[in-house]
N, CA and C of each residue as an Amber inpcrd file, in Angstrom:
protein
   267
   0.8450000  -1.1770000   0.0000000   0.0000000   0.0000000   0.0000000
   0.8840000   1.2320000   0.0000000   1.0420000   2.1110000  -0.5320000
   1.4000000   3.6050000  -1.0950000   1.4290000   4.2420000   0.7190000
   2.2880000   4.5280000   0.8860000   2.5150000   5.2780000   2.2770000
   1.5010000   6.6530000   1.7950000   0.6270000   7.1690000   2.9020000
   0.0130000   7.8750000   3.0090000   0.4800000   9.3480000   3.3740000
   1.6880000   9.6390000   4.0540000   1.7120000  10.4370000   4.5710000
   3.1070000  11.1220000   3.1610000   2.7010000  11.7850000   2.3890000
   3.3250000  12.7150000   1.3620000   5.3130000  13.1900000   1.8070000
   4.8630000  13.7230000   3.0530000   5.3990000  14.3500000   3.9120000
   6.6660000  13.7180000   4.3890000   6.3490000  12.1690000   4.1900000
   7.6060000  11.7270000   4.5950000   8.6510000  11.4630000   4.3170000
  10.0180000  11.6820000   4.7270000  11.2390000  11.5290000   4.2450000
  11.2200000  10.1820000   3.2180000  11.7370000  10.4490000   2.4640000
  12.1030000   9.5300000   1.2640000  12.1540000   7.6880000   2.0310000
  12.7570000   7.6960000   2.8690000  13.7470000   6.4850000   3.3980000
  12.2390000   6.4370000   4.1760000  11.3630000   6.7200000   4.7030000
  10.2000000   5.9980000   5.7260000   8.5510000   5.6440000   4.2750000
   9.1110000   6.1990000   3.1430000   8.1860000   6.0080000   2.2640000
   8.1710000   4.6500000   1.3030000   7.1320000   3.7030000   1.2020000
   7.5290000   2.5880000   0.5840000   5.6100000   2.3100000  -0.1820000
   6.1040000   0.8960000  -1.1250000   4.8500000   0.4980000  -1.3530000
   5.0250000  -1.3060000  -1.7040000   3.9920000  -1.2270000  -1.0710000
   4.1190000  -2.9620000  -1.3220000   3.2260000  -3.8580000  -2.3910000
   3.3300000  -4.5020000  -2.8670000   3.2770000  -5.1320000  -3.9990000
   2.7820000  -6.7580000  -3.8040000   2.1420000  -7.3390000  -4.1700000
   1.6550000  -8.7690000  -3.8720000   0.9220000  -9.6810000  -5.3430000
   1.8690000 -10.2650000  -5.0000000   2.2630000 -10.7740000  -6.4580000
   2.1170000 -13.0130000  -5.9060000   0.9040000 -13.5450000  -6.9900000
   0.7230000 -15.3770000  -6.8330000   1.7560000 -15.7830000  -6.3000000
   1.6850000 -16.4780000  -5.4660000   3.0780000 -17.8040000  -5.5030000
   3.2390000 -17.9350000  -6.7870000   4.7040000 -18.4500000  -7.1700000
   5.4980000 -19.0300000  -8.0860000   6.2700000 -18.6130000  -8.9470000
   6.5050000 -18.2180000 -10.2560000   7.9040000 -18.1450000 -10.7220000
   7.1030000 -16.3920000 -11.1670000   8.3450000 -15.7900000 -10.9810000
   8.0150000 -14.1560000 -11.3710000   8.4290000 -14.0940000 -12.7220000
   7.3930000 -13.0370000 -13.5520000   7.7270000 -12.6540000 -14.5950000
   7.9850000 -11.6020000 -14.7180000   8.7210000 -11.0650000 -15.7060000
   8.3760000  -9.7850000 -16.2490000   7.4520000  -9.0150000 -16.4880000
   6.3010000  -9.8560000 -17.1450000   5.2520000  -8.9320000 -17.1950000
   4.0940000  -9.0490000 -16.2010000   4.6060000  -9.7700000 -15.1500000
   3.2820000 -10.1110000 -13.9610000   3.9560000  -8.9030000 -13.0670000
   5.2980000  -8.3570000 -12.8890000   6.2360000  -7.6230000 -12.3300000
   5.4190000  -5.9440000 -12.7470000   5.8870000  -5.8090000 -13.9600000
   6.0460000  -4.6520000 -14.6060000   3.9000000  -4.1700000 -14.4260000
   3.0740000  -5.1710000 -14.5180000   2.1300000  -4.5670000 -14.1340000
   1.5700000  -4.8020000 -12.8330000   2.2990000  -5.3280000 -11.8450000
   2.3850000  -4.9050000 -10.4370000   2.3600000  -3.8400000 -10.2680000
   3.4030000  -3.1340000 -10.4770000   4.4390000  -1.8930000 -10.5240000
   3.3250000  -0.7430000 -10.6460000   3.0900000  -0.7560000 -11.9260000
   2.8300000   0.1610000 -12.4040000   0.8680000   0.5610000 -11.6220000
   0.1100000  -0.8410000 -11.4790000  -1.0650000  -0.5540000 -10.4970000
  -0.5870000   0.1890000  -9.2690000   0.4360000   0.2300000  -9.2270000
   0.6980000   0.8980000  -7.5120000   0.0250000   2.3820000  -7.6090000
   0.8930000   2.8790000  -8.5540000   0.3570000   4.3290000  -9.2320000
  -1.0440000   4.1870000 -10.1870000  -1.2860000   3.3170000 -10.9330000
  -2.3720000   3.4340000 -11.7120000  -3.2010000   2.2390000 -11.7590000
  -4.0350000   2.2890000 -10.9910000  -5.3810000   1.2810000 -10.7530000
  -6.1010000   1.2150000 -12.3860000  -6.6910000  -0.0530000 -12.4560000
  -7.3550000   0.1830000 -14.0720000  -8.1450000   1.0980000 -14.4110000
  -9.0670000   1.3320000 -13.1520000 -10.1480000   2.7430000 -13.9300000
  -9.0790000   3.9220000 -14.1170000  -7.8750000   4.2690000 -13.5500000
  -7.4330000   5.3980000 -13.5550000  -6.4920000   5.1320000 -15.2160000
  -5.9090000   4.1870000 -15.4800000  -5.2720000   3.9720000 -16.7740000
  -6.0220000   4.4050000 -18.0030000  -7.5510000   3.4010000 -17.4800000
  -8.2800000   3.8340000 -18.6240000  -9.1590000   5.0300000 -18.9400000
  -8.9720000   5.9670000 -17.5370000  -9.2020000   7.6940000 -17.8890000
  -8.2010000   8.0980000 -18.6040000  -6.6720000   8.0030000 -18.0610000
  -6.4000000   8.6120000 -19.1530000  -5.5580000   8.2150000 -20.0910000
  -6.1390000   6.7530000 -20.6720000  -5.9720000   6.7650000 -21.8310000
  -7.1290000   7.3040000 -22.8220000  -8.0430000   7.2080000 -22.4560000
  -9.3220000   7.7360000 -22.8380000  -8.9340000   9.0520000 -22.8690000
  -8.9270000  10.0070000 -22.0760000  -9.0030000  11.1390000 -22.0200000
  -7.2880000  11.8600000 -23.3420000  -6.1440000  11.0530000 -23.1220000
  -5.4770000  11.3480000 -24.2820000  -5.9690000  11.1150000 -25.8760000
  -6.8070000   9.9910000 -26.0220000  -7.1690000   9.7560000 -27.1560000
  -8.4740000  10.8290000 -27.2660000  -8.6210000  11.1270000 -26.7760000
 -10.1480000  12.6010000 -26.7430000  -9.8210000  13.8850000 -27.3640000
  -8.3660000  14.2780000 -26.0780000  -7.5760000  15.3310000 -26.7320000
  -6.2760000  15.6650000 -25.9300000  -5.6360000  14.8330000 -26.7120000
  -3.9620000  14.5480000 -26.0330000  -3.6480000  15.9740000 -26.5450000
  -4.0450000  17.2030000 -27.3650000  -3.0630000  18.2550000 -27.4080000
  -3.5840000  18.9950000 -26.1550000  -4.3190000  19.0230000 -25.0320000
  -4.4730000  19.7550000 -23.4180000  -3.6920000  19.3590000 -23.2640000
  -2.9790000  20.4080000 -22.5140000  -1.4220000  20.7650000 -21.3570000
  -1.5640000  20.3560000 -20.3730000  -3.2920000  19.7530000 -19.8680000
  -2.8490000  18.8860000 -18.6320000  -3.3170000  17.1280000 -18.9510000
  -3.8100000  17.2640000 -19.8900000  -3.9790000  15.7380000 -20.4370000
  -2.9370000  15.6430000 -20.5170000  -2.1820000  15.7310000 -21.7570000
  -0.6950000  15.6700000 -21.9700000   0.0360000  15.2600000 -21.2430000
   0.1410000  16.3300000 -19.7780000   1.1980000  15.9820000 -18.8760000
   0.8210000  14.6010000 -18.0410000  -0.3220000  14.8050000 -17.5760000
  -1.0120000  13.6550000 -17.1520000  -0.4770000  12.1760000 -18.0300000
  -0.4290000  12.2340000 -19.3560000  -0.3210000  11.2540000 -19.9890000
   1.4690000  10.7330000 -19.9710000   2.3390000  11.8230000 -19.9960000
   3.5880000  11.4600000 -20.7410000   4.3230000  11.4600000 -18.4090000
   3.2590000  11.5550000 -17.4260000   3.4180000  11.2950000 -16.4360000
   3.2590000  10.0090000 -16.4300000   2.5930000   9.0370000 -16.4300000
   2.1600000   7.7950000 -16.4020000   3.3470000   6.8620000 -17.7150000
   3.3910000   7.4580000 -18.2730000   4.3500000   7.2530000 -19.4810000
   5.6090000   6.7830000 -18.3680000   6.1430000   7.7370000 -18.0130000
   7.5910000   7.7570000 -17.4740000   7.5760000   6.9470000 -16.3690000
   6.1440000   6.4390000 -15.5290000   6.2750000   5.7540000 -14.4090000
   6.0010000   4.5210000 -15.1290000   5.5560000   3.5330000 -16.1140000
   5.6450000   2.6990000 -17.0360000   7.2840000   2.2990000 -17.2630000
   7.5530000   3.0450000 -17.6810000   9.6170000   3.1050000 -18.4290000
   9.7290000   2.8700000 -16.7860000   9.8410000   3.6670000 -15.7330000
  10.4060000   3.0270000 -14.6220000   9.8640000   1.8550000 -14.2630000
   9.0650000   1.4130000 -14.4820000   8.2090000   0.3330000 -13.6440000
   8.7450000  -0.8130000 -14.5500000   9.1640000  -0.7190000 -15.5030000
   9.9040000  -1.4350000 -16.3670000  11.3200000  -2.0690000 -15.7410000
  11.9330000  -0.7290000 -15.8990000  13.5430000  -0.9050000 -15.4320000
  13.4260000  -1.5290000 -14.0260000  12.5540000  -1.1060000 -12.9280000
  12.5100000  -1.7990000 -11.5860000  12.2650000  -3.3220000 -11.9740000
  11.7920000  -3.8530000 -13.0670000  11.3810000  -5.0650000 -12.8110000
  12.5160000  -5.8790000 -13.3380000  13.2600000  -5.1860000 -14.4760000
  14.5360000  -5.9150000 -14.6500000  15.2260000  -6.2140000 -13.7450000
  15.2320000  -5.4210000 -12.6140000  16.3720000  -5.2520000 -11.8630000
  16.2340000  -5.8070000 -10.8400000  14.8290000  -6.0200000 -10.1510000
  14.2510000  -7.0720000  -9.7590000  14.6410000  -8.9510000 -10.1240000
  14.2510000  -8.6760000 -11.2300000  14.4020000 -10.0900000 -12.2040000
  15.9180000 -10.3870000 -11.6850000  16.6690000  -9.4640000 -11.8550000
  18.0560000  -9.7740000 -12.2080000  18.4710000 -10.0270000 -10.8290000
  17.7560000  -9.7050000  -9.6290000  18.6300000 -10.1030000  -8.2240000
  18.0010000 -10.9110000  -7.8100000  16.7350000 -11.6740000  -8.2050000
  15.8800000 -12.6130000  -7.9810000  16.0380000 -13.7910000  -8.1300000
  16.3290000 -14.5780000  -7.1430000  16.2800000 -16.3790000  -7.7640000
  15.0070000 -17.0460000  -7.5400000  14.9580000 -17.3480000  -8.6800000
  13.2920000 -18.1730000  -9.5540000  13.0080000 -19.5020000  -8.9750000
  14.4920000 -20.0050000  -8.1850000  14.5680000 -21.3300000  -8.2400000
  15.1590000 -22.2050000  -9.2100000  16.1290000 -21.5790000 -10.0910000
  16.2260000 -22.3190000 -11.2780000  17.2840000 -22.8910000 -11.1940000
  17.6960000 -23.9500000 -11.8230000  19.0540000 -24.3560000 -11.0650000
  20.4000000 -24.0170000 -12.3530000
C-alpha cells in the first residue's frame, strides 16, 4: 500500500506489492508496478481522455506522467528479475 503520509522523508516512504506464488515474470512484475500508481479505472481515464484530446497541457502531462512511471516500472522489474532467484538451477 502507497505510504500515506506525502510528507515523509524519502527512506520511511515505501509500497508494497503482492504478487501469486510461483515463478516471477516480467510482465506479472512490470504490471504490479505500475497498479501501484495506476489502478485500471485510472489507466483507462487517461488513456481515454489522451485519445479525446492529447493536445491539453494537462492531459498531456497527465499522460507522458504515467508514461515515465511505465519506463520506470519497467527498469525496476529488470532489476528485480536480475537479483531474484526463480529457483532455477
Amino acid at each position: 500500500m502507497p505510504c500515506d503520509d506525502a510528507d515523509a522523508p524519502a527512506e520511511f516512504r515505501w509500497t508494497c506489492i503482492r504478487l501469486a506464488e510461483g515463478r516471477l515474470s516480467y510482465d506479472t512484475l512490470v504490471a504490479a508496478l505500475v497498479r501501484t500508481r495506476y489502478p485500471d479505472d485510472a489507466m483507462t481515464a487517461i488513456i481515454n481522455n489522451h485519445l479525446l484530446d492529447g493536445n491539453d497541457a494537462d492531459i498531456a502531462a497527465e499522460w507522458e506522467e504515467m508514461q515515465a512511471w511505465r519506463r520506470y516500472a519497467k527498469t525496476l522489474a529488470k532489476q528485480i528479475l536480475t537479483n531474484h532467484d526463480n529457483g532455477d538451477e
